[in-house]
PDB file with one MODEL, atoms N, CA, C and O in Angstrom:
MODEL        1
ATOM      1  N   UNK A   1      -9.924  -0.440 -15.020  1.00  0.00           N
ATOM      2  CA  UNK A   1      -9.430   0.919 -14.991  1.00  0.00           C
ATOM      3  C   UNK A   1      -8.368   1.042 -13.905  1.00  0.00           C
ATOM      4  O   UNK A   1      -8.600   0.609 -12.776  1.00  0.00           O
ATOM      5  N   UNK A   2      -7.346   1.552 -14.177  1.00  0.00           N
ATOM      6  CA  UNK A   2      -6.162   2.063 -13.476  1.00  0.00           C
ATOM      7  C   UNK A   2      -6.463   3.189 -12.318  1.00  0.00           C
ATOM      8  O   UNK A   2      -7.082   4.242 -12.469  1.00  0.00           O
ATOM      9  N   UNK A   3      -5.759   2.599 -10.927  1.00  0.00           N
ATOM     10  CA  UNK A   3      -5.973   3.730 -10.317  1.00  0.00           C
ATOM     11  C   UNK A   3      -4.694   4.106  -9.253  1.00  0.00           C
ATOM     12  O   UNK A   3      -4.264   3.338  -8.392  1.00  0.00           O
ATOM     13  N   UNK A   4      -4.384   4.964  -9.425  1.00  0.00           N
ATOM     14  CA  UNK A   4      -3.077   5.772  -8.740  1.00  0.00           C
ATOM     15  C   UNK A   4      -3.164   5.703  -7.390  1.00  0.00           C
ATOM     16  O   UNK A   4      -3.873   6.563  -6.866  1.00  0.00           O
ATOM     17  N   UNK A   5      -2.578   4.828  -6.611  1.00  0.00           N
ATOM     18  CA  UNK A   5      -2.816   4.874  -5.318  1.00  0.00           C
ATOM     19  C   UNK A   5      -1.340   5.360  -4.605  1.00  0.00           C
ATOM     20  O   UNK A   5      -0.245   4.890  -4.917  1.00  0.00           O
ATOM     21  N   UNK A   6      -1.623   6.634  -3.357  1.00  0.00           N
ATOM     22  CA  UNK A   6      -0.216   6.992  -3.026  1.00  0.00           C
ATOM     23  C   UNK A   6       0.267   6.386  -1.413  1.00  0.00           C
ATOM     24  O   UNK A   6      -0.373   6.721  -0.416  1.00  0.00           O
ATOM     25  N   UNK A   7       1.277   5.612  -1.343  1.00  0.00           N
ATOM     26  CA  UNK A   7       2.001   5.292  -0.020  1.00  0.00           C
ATOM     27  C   UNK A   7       2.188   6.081   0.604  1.00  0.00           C
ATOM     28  O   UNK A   7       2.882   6.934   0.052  1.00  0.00           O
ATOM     29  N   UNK A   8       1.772   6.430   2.127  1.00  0.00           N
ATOM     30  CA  UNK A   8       2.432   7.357   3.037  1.00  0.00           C
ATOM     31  C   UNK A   8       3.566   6.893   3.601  1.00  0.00           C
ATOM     32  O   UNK A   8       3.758   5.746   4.006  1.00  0.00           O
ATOM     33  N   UNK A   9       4.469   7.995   3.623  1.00  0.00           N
ATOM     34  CA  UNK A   9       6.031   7.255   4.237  1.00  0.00           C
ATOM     35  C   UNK A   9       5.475   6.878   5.766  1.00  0.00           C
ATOM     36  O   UNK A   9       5.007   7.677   6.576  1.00  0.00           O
ATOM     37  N   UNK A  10       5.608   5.818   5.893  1.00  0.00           N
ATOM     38  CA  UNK A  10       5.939   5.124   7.375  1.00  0.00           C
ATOM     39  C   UNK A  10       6.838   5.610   8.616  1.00  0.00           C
ATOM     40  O   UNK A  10       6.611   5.496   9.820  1.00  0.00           O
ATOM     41  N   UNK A  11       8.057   6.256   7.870  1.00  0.00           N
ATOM     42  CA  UNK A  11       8.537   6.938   8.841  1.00  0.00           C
ATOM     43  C   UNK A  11       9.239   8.167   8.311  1.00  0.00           C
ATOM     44  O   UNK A  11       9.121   8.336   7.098  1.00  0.00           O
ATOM     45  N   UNK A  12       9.939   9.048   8.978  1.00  0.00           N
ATOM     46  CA  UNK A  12      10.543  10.402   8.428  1.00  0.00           C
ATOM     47  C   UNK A  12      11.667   9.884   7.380  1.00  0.00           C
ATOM     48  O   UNK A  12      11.852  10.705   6.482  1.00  0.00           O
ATOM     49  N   UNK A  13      12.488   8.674   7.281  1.00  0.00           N
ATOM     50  CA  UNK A  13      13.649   8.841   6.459  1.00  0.00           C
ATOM     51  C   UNK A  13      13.177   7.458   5.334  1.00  0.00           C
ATOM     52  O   UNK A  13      14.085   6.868   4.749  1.00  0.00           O
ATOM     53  N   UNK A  14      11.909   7.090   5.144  1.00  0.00           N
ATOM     54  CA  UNK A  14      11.292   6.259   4.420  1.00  0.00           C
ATOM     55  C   UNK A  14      11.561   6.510   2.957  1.00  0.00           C
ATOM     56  O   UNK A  14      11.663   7.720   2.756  1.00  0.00           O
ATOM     57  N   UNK A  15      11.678   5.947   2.109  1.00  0.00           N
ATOM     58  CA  UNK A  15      11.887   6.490   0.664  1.00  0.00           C
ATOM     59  C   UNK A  15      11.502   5.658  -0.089  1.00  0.00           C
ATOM     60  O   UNK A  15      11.112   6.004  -1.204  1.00  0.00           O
ATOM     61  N   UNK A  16      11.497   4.580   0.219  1.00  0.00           N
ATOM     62  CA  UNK A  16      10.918   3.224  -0.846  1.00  0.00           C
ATOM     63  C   UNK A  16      10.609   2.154   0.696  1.00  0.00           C
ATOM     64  O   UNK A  16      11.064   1.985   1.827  1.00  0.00           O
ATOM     65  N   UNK A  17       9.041   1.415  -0.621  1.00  0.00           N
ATOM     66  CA  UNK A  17       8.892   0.054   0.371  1.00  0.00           C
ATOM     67  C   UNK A  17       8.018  -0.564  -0.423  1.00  0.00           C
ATOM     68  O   UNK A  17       7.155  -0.030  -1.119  1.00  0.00           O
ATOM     69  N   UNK A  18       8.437  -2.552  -0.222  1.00  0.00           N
ATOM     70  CA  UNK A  18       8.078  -3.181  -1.237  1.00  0.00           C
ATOM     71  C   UNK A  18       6.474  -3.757  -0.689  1.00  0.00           C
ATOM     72  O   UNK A  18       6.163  -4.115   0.447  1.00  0.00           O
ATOM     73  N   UNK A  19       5.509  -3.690  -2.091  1.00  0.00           N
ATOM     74  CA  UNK A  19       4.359  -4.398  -1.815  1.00  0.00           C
ATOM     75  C   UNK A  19       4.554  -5.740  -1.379  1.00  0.00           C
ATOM     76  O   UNK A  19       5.125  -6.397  -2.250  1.00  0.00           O
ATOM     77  N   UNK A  20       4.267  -6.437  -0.269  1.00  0.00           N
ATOM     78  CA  UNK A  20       4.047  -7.457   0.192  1.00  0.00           C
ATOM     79  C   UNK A  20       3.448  -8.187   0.337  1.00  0.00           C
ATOM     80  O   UNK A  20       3.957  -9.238   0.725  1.00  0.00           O
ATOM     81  N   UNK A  21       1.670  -8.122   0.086  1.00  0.00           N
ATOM     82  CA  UNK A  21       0.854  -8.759   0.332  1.00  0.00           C
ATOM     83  C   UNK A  21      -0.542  -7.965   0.160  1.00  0.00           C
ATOM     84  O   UNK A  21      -0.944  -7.356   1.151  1.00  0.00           O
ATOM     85  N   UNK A  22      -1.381  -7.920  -1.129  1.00  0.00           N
ATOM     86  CA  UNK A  22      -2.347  -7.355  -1.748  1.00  0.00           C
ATOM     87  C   UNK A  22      -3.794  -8.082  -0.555  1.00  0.00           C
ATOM     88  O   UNK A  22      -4.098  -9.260  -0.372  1.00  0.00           O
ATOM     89  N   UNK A  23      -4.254  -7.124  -0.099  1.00  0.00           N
ATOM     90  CA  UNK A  23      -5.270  -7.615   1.114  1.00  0.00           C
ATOM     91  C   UNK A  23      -6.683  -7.417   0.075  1.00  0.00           C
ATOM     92  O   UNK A  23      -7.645  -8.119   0.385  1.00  0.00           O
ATOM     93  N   UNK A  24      -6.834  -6.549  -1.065  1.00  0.00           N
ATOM     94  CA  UNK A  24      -8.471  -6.821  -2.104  1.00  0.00           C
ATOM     95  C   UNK A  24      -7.928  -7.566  -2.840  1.00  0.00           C
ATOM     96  O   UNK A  24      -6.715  -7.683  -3.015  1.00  0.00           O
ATOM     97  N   UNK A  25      -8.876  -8.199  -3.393  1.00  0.00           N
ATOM     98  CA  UNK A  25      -8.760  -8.594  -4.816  1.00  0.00           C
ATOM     99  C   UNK A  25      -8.974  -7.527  -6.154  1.00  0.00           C
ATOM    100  O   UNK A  25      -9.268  -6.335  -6.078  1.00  0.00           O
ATOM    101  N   UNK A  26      -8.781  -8.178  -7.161  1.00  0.00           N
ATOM    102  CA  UNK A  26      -9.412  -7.514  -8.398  1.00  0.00           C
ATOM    103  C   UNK A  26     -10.391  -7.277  -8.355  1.00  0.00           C
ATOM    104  O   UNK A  26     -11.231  -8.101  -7.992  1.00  0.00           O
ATOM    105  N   UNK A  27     -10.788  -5.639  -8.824  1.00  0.00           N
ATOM    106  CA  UNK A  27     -12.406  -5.801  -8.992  1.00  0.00           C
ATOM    107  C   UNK A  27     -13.524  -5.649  -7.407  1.00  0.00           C
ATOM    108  O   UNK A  27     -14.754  -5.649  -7.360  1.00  0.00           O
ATOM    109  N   UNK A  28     -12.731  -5.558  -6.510  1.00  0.00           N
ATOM    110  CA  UNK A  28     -13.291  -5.527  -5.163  1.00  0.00           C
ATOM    111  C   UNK A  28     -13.647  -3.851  -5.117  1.00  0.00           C
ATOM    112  O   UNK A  28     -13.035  -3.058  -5.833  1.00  0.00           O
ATOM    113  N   UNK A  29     -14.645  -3.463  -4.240  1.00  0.00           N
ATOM    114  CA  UNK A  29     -14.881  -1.943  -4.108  1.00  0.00           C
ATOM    115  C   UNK A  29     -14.357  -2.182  -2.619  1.00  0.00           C
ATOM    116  O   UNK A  29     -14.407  -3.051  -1.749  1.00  0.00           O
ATOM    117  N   UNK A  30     -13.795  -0.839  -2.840  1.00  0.00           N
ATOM    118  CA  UNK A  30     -12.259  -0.188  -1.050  1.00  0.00           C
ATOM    119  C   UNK A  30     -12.954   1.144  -1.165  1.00  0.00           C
ATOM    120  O   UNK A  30     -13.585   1.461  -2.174  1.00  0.00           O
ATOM    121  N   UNK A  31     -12.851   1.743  -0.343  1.00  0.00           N
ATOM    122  CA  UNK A  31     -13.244   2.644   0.274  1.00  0.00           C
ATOM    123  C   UNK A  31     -12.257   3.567   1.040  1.00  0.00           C
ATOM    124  O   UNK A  31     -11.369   3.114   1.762  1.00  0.00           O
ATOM    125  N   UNK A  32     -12.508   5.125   0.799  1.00  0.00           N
ATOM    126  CA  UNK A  32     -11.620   5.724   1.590  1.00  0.00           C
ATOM    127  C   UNK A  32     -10.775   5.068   3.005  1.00  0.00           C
ATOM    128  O   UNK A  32     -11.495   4.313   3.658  1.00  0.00           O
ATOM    129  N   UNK A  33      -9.684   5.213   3.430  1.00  0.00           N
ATOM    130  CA  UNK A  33      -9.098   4.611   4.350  1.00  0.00           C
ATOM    131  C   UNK A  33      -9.012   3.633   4.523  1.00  0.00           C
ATOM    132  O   UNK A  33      -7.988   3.349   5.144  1.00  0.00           O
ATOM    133  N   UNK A  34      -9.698   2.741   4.244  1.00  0.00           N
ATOM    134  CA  UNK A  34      -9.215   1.183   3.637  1.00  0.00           C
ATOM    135  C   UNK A  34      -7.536   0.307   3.791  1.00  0.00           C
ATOM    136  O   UNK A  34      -6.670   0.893   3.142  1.00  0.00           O
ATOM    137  N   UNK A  35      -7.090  -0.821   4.461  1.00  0.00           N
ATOM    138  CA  UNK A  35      -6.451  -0.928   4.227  1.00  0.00           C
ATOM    139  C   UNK A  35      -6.275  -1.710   2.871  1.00  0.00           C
ATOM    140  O   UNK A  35      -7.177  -2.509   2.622  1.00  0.00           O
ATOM    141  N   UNK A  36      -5.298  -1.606   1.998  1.00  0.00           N
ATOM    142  CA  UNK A  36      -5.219  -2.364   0.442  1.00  0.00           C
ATOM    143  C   UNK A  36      -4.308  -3.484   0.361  1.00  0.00           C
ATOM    144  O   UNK A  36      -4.616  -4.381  -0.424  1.00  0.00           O
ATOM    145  N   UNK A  37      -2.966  -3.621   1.203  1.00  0.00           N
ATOM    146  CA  UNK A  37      -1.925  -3.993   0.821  1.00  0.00           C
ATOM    147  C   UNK A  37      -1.499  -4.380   2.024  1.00  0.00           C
ATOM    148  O   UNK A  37      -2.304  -4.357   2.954  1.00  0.00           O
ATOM    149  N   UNK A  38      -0.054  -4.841   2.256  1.00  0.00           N
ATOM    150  CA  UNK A  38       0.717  -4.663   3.484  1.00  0.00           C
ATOM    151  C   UNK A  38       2.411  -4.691   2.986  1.00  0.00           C
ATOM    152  O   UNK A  38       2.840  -5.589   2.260  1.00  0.00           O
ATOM    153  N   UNK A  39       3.225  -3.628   3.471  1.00  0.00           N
ATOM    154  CA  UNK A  39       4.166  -3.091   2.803  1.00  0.00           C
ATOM    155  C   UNK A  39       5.716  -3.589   3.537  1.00  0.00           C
ATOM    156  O   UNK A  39       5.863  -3.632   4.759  1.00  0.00           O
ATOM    157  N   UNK A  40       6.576  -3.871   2.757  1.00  0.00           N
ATOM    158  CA  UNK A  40       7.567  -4.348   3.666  1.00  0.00           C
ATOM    159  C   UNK A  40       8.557  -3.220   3.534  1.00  0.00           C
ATOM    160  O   UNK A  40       8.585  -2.723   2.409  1.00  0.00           O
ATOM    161  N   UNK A  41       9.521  -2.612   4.588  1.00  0.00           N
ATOM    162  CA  UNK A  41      10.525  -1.835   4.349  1.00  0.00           C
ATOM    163  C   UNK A  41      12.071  -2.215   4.712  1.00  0.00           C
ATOM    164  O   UNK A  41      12.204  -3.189   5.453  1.00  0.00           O
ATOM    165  N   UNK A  42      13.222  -1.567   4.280  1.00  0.00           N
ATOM    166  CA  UNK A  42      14.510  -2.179   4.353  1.00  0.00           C
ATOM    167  C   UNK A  42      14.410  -2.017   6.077  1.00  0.00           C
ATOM    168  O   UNK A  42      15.574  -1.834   6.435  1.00  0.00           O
ATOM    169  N   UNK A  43      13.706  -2.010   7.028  1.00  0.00           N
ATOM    170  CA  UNK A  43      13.382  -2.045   8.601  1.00  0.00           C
ATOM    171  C   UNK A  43      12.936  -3.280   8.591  1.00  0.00           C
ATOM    172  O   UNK A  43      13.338  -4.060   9.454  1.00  0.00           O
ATOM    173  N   UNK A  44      12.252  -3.586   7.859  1.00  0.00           N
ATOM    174  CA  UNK A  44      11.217  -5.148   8.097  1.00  0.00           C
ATOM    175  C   UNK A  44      12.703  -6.514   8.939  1.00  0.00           C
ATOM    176  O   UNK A  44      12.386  -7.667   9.233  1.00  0.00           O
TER     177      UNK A  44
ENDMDL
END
C-alpha cells in the first residue's frame, strides 16, 4: 500500500530536494517522527 509522505523544506528558499538514501526498507513499520530517507539539496 502506497503512502504519501510530505518533505519539510529544509530551509526558507527550499523548493525541491533529491532522495538520497532510503534509511527503511520495504515493508518495515516507521513511526511518527521517524527518520525515512536522507535528502540531498542544490546546497549539498
Amino acid at each position: 500500500m502506497a503512502t504519501e509522505i510530505l518533505m519539510p523544506a529544509l530551509s526558507p528558499t527550499m523548493e525541491e530536494g533529491k532522495l538520497a538514501k532510503w534509511l527503511v526498507k520495504e515493508g518495515d513499520t516507521v513511526s511518527s517522527g521517524q527518520i525515512l530517507a536522507e535528502i540531498e539539496t542544490d546546497k549539498a
